[in-house]
DSSP file (Angstrom, degrees, kcal/mol; ACC not computed):
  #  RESIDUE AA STRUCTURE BP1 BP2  ACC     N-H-->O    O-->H-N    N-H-->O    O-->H-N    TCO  KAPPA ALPHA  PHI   PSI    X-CA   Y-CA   Z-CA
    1    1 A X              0   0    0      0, 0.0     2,-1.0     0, 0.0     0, 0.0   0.000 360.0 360.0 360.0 112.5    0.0    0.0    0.0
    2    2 A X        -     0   0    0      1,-0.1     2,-0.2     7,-0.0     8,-0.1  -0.467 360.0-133.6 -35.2  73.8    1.0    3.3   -1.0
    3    3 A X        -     0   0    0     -2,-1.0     7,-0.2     6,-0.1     2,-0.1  -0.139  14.2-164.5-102.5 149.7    1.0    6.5    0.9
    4    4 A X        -     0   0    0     -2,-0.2     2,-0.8     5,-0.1     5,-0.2  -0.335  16.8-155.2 -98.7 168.0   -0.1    9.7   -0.2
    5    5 A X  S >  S-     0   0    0      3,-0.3     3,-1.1    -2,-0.1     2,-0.5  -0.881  77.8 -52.4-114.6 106.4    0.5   13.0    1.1
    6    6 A X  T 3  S-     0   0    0     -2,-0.8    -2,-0.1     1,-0.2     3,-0.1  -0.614 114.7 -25.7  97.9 -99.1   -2.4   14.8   -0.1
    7    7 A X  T 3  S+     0   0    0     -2,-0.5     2,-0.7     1,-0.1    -1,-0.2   0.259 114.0  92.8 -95.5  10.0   -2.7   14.2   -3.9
    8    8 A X    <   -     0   0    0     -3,-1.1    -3,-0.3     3,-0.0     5,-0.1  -0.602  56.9-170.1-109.5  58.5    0.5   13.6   -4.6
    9    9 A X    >>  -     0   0    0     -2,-0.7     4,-2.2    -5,-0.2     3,-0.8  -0.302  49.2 -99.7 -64.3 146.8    1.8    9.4   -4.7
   10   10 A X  T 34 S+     0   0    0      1,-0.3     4,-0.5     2,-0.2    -1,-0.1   0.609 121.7  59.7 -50.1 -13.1    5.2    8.6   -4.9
   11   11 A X  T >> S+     0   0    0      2,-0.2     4,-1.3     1,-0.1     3,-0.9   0.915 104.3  48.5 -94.7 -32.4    4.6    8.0   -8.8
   12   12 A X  H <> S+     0   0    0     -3,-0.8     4,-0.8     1,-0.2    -2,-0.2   0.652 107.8  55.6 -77.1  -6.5    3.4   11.3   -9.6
   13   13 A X  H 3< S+     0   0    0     -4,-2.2    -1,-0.2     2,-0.2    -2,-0.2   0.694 105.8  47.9 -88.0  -3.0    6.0   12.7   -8.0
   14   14 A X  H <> S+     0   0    0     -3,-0.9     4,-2.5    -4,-0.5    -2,-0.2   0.601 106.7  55.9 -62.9 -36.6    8.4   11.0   -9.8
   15   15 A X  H  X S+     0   0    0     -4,-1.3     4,-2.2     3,-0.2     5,-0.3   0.930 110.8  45.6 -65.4 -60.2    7.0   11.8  -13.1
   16   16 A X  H  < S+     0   0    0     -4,-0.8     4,-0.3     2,-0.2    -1,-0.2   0.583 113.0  48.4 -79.7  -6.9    7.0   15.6  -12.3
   17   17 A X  H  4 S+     0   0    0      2,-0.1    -1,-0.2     3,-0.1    -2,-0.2   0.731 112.2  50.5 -89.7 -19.8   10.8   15.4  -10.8
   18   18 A X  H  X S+     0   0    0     -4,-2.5     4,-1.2     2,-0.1    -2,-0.2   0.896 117.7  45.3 -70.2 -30.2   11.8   13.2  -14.5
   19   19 A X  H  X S+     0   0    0     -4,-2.2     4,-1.8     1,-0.2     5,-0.4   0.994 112.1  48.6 -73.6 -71.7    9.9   16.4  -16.3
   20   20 A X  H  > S+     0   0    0     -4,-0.3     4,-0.9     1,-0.3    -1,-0.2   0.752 109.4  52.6 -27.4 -27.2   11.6   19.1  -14.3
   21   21 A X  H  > S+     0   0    0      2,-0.1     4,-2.0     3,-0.1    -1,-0.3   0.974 108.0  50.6 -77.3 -47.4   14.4   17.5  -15.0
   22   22 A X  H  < S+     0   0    0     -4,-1.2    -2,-0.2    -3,-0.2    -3,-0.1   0.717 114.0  47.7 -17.2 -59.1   13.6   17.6  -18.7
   23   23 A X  H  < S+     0   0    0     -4,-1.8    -1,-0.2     1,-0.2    -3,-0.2   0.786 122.6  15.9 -73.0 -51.6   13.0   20.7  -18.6
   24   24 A X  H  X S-     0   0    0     -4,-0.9     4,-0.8    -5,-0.4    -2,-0.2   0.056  96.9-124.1-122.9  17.1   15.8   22.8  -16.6
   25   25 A X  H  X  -     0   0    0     -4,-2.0     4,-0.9     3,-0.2    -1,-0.1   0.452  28.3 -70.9 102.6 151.7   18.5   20.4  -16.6
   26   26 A X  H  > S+     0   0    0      2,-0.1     4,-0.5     1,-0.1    -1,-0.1   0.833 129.2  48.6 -56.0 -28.9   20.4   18.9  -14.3
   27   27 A X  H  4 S+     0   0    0      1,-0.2     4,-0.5     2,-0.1     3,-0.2   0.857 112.4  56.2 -61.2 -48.1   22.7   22.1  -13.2
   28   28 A X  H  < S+     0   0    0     -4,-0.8     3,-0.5     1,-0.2    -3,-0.2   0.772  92.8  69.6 -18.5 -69.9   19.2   24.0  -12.9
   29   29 A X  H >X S+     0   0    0     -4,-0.9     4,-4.0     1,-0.3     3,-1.1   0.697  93.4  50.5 -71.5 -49.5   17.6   21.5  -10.4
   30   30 A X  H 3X S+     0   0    0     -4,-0.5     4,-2.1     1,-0.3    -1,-0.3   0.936 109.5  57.6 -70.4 -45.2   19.6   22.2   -7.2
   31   31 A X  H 3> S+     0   0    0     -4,-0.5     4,-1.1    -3,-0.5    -1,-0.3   0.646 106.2  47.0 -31.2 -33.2   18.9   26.1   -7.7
   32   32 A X  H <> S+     0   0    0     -3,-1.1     4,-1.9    -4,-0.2    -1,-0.3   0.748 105.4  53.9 -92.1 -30.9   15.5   25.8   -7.7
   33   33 A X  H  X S+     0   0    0     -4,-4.0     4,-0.8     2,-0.2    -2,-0.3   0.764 114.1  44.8 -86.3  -9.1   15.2   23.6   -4.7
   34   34 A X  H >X S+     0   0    0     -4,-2.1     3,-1.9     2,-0.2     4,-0.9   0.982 111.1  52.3 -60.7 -75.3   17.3   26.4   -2.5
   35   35 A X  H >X S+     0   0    0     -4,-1.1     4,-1.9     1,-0.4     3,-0.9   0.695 117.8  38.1-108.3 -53.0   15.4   29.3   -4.0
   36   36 A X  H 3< S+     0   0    0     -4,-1.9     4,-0.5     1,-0.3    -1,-0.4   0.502 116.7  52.6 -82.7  -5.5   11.7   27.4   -2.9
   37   37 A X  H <X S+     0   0    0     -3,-1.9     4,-1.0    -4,-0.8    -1,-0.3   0.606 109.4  44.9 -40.4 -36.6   13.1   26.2    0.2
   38   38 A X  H <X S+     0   0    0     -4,-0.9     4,-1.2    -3,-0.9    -2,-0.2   0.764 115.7  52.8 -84.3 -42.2   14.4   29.8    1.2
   39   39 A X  H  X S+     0   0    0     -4,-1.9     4,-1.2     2,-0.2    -3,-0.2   0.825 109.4  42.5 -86.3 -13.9   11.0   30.9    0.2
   40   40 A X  H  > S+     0   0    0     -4,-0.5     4,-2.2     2,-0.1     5,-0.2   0.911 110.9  59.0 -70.7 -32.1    8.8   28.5    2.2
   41   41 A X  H >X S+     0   0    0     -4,-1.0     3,-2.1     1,-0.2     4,-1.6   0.875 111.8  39.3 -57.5 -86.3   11.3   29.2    5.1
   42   42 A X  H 3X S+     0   0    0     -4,-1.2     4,-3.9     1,-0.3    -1,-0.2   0.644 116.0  53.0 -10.9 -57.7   10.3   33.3    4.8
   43   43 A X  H 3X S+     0   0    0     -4,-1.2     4,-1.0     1,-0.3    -1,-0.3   0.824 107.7  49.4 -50.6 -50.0    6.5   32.4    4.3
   44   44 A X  H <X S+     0   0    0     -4,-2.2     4,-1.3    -3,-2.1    -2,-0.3   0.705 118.1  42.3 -80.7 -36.0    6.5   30.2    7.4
   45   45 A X  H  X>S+     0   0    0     -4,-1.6     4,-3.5    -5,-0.2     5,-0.9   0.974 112.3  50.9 -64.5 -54.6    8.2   33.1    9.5
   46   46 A X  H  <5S+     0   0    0     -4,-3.9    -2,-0.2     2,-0.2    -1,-0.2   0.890 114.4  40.0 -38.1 -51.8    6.4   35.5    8.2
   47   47 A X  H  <5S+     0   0    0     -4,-1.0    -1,-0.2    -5,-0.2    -2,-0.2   0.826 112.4  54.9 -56.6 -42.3    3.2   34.0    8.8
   48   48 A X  H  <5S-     0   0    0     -4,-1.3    -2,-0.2    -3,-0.1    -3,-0.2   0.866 110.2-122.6 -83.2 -48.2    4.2   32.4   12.6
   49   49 A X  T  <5 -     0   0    0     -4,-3.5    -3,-0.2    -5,-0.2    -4,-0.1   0.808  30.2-130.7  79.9  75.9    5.1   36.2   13.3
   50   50 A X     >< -     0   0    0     -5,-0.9     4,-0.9     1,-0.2    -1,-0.1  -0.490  26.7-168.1 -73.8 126.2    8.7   34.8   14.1
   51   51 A X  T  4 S+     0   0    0      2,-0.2     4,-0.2     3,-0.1    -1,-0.2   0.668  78.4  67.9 -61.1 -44.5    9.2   36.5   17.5
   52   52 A X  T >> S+     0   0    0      2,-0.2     4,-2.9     3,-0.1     3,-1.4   0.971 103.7  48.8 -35.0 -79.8   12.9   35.8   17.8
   53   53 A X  H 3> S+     0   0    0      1,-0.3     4,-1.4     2,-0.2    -2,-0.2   0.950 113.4  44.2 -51.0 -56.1   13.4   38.3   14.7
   54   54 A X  H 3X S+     0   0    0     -4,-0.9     4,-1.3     2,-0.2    -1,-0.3   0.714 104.0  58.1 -81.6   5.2   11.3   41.1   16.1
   55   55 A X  H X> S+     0   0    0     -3,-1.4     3,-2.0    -4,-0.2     4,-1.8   0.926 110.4  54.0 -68.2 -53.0   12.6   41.1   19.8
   56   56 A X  H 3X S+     0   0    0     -4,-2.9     4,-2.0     1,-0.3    -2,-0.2   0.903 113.8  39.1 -39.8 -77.9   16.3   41.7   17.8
   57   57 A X  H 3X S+     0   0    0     -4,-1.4     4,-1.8     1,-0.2    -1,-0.3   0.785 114.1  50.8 -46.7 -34.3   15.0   44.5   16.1
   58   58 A X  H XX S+     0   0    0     -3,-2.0     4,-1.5    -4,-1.3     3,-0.6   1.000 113.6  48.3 -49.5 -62.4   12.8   46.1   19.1
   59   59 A X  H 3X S+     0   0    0     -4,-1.8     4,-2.4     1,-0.3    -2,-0.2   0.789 111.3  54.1 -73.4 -31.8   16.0   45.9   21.2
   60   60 A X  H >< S+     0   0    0     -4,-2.0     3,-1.1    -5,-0.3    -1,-0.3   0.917 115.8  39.3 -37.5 -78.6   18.1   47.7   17.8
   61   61 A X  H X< S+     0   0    0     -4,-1.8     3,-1.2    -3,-0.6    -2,-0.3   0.587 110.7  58.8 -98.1 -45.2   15.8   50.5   17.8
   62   62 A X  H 3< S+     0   0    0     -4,-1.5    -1,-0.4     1,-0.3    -2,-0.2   0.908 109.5  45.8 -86.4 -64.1   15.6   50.6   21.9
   63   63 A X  T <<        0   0    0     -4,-2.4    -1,-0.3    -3,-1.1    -2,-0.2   0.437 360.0 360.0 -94.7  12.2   19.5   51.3   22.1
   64   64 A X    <         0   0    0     -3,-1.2    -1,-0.3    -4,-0.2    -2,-0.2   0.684 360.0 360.0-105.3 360.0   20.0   54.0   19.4
């Protein structure tokens, strides 16, 4: 038995990494998985209202 993560089974996601590949190359590939890694990471801070990041910045603004 197979499992899926939402609509997505481990054969259609093979089929759409052999097209991707097709498509932009091997040299391409690793570039593209940084650049939408880096942008979920941002998305997911943004969203969470990453706390961490705005104490830093209160405390900037506080000592100048």
């Amino acid at each position: 038995m197979l499992t899926t993560f939402g609509f997505v089974t481990p054969m259609t996601a093979g089929i759409i990494l052999v097209i991707a590949l097709v498509i932009f190359g091997p040299g391409k590939l690793p570039e593209l998985g940084k650049a939408m890694g880096k942008g979920i990471k941002e998305f997911k801070s943004a969203t969470e209202g990453d706390e961490k990041k705005e104490d830093v910045k209160v405390e900037k603004i506080e000592k100048e």
